[in-house]
GUKOLDREN-553368 format. One record per residue (C-alpha): residue number from 1; chain; x negated, y, z negated. Coordinates in steps of 0.25 Angstrom, whole numbers, plus 5000, padded with zeros to 4 digits. Layout:
<atoms>
<atom k="NUM" c="A" X="X" Y="Y" Z="Z"/>
...
</atoms>
This chain:
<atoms>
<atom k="1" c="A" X="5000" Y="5000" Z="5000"/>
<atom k="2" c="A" X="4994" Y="5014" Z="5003"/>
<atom k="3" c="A" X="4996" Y="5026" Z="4992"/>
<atom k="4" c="A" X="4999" Y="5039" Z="4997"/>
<atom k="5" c="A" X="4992" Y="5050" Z="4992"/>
<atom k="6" c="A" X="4999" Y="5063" Z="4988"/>
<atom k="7" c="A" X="4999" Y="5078" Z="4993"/>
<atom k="8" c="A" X="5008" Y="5088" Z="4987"/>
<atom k="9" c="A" X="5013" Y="5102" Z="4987"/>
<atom k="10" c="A" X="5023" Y="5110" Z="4981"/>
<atom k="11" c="A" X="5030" Y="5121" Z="4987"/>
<atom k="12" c="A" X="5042" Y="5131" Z="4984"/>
<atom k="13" c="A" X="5057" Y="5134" Z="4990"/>
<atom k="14" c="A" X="5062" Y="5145" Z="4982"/>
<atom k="15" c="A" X="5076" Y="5148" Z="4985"/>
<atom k="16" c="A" X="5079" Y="5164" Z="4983"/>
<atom k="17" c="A" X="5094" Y="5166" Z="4976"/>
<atom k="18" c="A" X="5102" Y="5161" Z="4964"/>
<atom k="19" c="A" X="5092" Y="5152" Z="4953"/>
<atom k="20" c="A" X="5100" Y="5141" Z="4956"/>
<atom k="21" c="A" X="5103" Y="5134" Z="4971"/>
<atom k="22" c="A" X="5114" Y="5126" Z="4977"/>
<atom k="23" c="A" X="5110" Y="5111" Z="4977"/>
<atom k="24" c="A" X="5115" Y="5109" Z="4991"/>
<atom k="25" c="A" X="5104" Y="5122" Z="4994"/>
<atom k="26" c="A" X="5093" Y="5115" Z="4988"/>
<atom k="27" c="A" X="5095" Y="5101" Z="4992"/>
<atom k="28" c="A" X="5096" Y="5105" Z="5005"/>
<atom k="29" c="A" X="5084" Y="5114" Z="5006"/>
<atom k="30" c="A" X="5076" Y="5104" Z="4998"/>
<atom k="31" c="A" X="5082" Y="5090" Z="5007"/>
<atom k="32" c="A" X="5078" Y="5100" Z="5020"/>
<atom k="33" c="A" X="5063" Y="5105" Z="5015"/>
<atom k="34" c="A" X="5060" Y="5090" Z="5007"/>
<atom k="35" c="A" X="5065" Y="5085" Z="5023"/>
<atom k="36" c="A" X="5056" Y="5096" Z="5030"/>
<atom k="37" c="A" X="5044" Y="5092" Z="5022"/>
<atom k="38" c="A" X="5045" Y="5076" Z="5024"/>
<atom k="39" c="A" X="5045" Y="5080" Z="5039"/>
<atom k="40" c="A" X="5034" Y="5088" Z="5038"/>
<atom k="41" c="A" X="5025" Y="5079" Z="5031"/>
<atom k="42" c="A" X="5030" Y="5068" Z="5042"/>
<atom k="43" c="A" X="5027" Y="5076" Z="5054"/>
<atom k="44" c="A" X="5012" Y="5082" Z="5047"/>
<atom k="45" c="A" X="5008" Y="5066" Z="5039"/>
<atom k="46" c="A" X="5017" Y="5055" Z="5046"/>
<atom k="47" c="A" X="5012" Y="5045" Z="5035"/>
<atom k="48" c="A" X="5016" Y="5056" Z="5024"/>
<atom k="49" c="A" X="5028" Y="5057" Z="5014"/>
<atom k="50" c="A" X="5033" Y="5070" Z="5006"/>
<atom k="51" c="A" X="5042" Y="5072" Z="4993"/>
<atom k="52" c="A" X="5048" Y="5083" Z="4988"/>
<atom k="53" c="A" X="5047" Y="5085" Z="4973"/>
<atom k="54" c="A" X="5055" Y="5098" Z="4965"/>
<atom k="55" c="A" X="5046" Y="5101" Z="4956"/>
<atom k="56" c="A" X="5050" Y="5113" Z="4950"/>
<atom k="57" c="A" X="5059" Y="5125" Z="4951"/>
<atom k="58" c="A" X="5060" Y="5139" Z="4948"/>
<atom k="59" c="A" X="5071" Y="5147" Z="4945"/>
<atom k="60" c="A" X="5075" Y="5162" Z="4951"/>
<atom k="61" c="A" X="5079" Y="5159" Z="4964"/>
<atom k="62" c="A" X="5078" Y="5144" Z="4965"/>
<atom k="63" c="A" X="5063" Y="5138" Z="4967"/>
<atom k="64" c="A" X="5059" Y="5125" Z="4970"/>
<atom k="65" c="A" X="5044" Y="5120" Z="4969"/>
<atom k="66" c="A" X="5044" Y="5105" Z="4980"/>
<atom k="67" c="A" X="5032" Y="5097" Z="4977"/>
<atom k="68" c="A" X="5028" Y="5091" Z="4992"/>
<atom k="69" c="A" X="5023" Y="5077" Z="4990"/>
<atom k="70" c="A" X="5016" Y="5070" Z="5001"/>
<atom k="71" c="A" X="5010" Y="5055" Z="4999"/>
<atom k="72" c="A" X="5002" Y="5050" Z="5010"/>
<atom k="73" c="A" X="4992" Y="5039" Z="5014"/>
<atom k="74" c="A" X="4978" Y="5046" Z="5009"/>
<atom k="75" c="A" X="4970" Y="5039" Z="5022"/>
<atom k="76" c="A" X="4979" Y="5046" Z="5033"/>
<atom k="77" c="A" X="4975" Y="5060" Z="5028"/>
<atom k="78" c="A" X="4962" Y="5067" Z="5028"/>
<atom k="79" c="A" X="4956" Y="5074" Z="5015"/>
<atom k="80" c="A" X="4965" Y="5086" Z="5016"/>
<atom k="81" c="A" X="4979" Y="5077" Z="5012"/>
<atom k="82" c="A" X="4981" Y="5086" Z="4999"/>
<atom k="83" c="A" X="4985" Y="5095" Z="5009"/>
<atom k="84" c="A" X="4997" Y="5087" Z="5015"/>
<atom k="85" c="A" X="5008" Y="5093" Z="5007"/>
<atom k="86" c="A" X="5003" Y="5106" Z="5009"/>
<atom k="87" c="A" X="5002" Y="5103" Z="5023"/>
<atom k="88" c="A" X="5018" Y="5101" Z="5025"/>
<atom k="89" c="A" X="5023" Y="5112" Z="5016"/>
<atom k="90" c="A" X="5013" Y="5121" Z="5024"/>
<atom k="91" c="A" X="5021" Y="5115" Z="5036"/>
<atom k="92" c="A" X="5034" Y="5115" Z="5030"/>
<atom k="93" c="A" X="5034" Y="5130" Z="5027"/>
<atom k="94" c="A" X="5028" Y="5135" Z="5038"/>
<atom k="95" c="A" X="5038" Y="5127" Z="5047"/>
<atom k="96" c="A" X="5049" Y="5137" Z="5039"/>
<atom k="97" c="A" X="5038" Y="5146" Z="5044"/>
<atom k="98" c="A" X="5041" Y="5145" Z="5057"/>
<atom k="99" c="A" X="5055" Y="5143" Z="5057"/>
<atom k="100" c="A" X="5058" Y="5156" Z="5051"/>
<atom k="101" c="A" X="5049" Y="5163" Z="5060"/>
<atom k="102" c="A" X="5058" Y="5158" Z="5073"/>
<atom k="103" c="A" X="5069" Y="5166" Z="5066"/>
<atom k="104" c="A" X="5077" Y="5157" Z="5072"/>
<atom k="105" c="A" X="5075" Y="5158" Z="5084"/>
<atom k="106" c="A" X="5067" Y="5146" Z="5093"/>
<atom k="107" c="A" X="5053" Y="5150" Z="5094"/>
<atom k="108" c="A" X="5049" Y="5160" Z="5106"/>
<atom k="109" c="A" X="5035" Y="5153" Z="5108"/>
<atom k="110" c="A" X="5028" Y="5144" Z="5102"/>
<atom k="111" c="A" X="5013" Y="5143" Z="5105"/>
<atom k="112" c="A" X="5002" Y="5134" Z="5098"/>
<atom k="113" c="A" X="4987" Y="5134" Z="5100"/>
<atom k="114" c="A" X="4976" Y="5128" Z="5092"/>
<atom k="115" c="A" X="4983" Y="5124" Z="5078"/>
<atom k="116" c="A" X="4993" Y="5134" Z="5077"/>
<atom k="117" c="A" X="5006" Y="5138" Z="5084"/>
<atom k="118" c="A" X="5012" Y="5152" Z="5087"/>
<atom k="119" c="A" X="5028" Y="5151" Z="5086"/>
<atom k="120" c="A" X="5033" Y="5165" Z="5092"/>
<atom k="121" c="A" X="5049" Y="5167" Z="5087"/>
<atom k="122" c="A" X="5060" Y="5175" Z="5095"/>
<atom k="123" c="A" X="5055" Y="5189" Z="5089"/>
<atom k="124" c="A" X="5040" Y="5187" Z="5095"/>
<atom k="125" c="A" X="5036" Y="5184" Z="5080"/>
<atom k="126" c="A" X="5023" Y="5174" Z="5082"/>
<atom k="127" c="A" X="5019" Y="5165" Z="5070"/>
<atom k="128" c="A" X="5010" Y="5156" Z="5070"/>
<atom k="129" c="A" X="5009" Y="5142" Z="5064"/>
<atom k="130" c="A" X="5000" Y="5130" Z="5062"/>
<atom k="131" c="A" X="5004" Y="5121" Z="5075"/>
<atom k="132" c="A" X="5009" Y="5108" Z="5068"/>
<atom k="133" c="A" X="5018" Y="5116" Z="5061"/>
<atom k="134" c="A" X="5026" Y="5121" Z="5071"/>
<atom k="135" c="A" X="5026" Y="5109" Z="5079"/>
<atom k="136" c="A" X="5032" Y="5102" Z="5067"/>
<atom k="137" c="A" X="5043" Y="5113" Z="5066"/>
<atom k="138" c="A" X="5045" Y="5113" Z="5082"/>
<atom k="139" c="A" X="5046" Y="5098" Z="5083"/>
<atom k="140" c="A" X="5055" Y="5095" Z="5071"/>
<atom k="141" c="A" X="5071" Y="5099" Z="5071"/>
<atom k="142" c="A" X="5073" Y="5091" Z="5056"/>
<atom k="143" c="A" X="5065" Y="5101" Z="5050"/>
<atom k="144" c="A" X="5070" Y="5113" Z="5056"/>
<atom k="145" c="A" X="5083" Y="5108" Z="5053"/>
<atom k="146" c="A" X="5080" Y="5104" Z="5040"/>
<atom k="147" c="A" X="5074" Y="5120" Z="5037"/>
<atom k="148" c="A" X="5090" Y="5123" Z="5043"/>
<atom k="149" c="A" X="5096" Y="5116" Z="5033"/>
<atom k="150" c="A" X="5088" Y="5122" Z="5022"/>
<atom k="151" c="A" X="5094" Y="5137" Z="5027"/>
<atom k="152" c="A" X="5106" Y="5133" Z="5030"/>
<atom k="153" c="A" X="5109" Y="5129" Z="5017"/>
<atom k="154" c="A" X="5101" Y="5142" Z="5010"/>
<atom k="155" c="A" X="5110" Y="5150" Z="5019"/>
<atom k="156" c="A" X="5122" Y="5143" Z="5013"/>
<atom k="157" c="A" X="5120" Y="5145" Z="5000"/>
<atom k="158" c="A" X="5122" Y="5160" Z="4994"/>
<atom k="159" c="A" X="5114" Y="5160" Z="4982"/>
<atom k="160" c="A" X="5102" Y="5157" Z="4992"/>
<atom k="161" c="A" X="5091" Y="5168" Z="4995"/>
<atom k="162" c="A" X="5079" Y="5165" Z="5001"/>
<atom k="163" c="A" X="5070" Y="5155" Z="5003"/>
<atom k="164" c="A" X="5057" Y="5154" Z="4999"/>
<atom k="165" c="A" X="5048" Y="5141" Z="5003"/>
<atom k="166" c="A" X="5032" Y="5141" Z="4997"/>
<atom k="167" c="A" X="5020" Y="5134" Z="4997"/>
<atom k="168" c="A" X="5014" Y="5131" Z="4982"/>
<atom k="169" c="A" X="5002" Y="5138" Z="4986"/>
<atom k="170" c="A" X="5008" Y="5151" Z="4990"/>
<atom k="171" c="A" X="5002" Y="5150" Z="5005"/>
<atom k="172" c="A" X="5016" Y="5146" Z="5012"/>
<atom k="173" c="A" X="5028" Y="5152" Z="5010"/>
<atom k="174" c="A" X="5042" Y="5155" Z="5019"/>
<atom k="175" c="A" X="5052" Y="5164" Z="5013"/>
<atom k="176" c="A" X="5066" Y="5166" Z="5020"/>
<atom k="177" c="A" X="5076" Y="5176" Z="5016"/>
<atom k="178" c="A" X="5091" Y="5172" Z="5016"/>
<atom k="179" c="A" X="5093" Y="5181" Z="5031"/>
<atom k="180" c="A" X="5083" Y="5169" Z="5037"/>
<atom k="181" c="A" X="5089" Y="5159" Z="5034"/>
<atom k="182" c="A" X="5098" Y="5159" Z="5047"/>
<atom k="183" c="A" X="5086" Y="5158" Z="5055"/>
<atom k="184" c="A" X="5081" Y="5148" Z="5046"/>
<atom k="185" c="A" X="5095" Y="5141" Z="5049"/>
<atom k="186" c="A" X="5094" Y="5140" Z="5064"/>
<atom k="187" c="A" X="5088" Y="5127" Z="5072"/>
<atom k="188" c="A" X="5076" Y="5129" Z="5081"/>
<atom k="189" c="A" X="5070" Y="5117" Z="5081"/>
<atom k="190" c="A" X="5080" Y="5106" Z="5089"/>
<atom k="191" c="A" X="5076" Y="5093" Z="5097"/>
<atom k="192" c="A" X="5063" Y="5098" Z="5100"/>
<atom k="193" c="A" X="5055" Y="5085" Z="5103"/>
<atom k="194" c="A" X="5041" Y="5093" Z="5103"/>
<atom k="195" c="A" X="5034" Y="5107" Z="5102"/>
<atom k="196" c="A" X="5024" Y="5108" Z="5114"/>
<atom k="197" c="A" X="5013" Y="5117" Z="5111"/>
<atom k="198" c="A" X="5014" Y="5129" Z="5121"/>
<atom k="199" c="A" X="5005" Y="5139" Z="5127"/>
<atom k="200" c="A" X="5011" Y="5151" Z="5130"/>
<atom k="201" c="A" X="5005" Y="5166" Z="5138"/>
<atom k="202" c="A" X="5013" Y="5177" Z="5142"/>
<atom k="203" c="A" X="5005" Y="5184" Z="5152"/>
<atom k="204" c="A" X="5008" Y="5198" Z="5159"/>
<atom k="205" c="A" X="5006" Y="5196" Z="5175"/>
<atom k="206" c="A" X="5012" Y="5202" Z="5188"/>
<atom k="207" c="A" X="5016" Y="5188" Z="5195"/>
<atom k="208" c="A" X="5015" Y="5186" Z="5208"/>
<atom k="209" c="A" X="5030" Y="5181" Z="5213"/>
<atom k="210" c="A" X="5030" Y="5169" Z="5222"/>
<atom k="211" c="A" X="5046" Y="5167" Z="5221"/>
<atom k="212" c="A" X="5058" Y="5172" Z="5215"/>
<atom k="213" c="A" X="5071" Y="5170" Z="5209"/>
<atom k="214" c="A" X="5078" Y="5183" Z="5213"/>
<atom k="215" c="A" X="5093" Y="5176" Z="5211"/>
<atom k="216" c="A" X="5092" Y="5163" Z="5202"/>
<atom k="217" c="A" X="5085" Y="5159" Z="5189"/>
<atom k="218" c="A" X="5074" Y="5150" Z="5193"/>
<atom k="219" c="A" X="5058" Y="5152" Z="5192"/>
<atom k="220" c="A" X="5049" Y="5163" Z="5199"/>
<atom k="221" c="A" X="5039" Y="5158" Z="5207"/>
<atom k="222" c="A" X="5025" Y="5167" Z="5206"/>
<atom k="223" c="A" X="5011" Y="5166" Z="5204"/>
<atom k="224" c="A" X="5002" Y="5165" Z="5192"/>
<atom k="225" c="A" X="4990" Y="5160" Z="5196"/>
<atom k="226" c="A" X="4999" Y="5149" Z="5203"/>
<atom k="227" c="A" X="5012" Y="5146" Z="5207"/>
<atom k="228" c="A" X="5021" Y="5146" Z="5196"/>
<atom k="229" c="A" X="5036" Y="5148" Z="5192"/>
<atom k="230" c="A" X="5042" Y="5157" Z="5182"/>
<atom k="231" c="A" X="5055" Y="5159" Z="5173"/>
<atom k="232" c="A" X="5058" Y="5173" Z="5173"/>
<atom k="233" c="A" X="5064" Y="5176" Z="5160"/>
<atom k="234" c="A" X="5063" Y="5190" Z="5161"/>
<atom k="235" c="A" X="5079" Y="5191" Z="5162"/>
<atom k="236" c="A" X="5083" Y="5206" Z="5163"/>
<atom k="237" c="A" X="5071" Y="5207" Z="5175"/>
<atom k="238" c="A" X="5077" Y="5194" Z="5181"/>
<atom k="239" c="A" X="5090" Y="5199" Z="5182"/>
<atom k="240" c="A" X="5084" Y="5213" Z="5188"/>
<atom k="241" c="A" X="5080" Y="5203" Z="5199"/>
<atom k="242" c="A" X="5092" Y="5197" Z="5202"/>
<atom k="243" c="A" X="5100" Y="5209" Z="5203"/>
<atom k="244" c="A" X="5093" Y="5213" Z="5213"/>
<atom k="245" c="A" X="5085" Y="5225" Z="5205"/>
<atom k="246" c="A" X="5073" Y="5220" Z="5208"/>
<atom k="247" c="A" X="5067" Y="5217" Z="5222"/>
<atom k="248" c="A" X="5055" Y="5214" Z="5229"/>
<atom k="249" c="A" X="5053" Y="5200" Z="5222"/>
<atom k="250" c="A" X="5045" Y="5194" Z="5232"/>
<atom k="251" c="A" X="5034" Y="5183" Z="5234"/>
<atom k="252" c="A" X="5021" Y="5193" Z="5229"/>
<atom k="253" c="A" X="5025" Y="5202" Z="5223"/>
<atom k="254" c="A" X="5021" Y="5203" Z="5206"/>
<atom k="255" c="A" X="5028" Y="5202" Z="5194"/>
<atom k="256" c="A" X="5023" Y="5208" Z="5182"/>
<atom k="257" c="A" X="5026" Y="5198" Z="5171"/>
<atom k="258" c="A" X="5027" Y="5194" Z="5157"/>
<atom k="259" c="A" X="5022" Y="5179" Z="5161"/>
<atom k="260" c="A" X="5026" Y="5166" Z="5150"/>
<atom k="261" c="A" X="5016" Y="5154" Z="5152"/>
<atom k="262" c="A" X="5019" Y="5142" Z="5144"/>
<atom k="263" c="A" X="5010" Y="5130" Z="5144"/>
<atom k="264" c="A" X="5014" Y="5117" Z="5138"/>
<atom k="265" c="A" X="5001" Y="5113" Z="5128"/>
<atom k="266" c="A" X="4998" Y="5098" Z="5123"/>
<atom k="267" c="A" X="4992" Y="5093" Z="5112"/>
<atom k="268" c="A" X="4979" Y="5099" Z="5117"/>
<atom k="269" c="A" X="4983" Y="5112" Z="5120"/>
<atom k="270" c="A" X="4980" Y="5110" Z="5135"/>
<atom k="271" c="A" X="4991" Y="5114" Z="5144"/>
<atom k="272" c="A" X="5002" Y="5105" Z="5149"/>
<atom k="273" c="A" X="5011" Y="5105" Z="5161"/>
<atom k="274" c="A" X="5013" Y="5118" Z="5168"/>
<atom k="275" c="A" X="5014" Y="5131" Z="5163"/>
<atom k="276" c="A" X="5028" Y="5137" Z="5162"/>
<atom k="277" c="A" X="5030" Y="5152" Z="5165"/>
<atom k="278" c="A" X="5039" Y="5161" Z="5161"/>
<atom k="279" c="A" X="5039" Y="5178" Z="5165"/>
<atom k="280" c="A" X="5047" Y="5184" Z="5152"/>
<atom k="281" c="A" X="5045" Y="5198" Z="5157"/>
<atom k="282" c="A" X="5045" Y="5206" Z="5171"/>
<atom k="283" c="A" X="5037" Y="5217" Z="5165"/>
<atom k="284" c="A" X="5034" Y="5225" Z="5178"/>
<atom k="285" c="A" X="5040" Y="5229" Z="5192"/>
<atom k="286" c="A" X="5035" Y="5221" Z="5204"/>
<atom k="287" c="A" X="5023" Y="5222" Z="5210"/>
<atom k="288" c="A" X="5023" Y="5221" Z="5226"/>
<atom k="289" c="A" X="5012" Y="5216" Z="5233"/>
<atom k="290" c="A" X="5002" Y="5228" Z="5242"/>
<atom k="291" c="A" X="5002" Y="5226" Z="5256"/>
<atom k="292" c="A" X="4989" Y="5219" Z="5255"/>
<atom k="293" c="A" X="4992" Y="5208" Z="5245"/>
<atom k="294" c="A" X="5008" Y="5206" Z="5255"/>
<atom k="295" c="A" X="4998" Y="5201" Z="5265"/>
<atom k="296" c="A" X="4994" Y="5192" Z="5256"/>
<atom k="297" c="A" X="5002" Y="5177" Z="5260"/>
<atom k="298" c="A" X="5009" Y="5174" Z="5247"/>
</atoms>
């Protein structure tokens, strides 16, 4: 029989409001962070297994102090196993982290390079994470919905005021006021099977035009130091077009652009498949060609 070692670490869910709390409140934030943990520990040490201990509480509000308990086989981890608890509530609250950074919304962008990954919400706001963590949090719908099930019960109870989740050493800490809690309350993760890791650049160029739509919605053709295709997501200057607003849209003339490029990265950060583009802004009028360069066979 193998004995498991152990790893612990204590951390803090302080619920603002009345001393007391409703039980339904508590065992369902407890049942959903007790669940959100075991996962985490899953995904981060397969062979792993968390508890959940109350080990003591503190009135004026209502605080909670959880004792994490991991017990694992010794000869699977290196000399830094004291740090496997640390390691999943490190994990878990940045997960909250990033959750409440989306405000809600699905990500806009989400870029990783090296170790870390940049998540960029709706409102342009960029944070940054270590990669592991977001592709646990992008990859797994139970924990997202267990984090919902946490705030849609705070939300549901009046006495409740806002939450406060903390390491024991001070260093991690996530604090939501009550006015959060609908974000905190709205699905983003759901049947994603995987998080590909992207490389994304958006460039300023005049592209040269090959082919355009002017009546439908499909791809333009143009060239970017080849042949490529692009979605014009630039709406209001797409709908100019169509209306018939604005003309001489033919093969050689240039459009000033703000060009998307996204590249599909695997596990090596090389690129995979071909790039996909995307021009989100016509940012100029159209430049036609001089007489010299018309003479040129396009």
């Amino acid at each position: 029989m193998n004995i498991k070692s152990e790893s612990n670490s204590v951390f803090k869910v302080k619920f603002y409001g009345a001393n007391n709390i409703n039980a339904t409140t508590l065992a369902t934030s407890l049942n959903n962070i007790v669940g959100s943990v075991k996962d985490i520990t899953k995904d981060l040490y397969p062979d792993a297994d968390a508890t959940l201990n109350v080990v003591s509480t503190k009135t004026g509000c209502f605080e909670i102090h959880l004792d994490t308990i991991i017990k694992y086989l010794p000869t699977i981890f290196d000399k830094d196993n004291i740090q496997i608890a640390t390691n999943v509530i490190f994990t878990f609250l940045n997960i909250l982290i990033v959750k409440k950074h989306l405000l809600g919304k699905p990500p806009k962008e989400i870029v990783s390079k090296d170790n870390s990954t940049q998540i960029k919400n709706q409102n342009d706001q960029s944070l940054s994470v270590p990669r592991n963590i977001a592709k646990i949090y992008f990859n797994s719908p139970v924990i997202d919905n267990r984090t919902i099930n946490i705030f849609n019960s705070l939300k549901s109870d009046n006495n409740r005021d806002d939450l406060l989740i903390e390491s024991s050493d001070g260093t991690t800490k996530i604090e939501f006021k009550k006015s959060e809690y609908d974000n905190m309350s709205v699905k983003i993760v759901e049947g994603i099977q995987s998080t590909q890791d992207v490389f994304t650049q958006v460039v300023e160029v005049s592209l040269l035009l090959k082919k355009p739509d002017l009546l439908g919605k499909s791809k333009w053709g143009f060239i970017y130091n080849k042949i490529i295709e692009a979605e014009i997501k630039d709406h209001e200057w797409l709908e100019q077009v169509q209306k018939g607003f604005i003309k001489n849209l033919y093969a050689g003339v240039k459009i000033p652009v703000k060009l998307l490029v996204e590249v599909d990265l695997d596990e090596f950060k090389n690129p995979k498949g071909e790039p996909k583009y995307s021009i989100l802004e016509v940012t100029g009028e159209i430049i036609e060609p001089t007489e010299k360069q018309k003479s040129f066979e396009f």
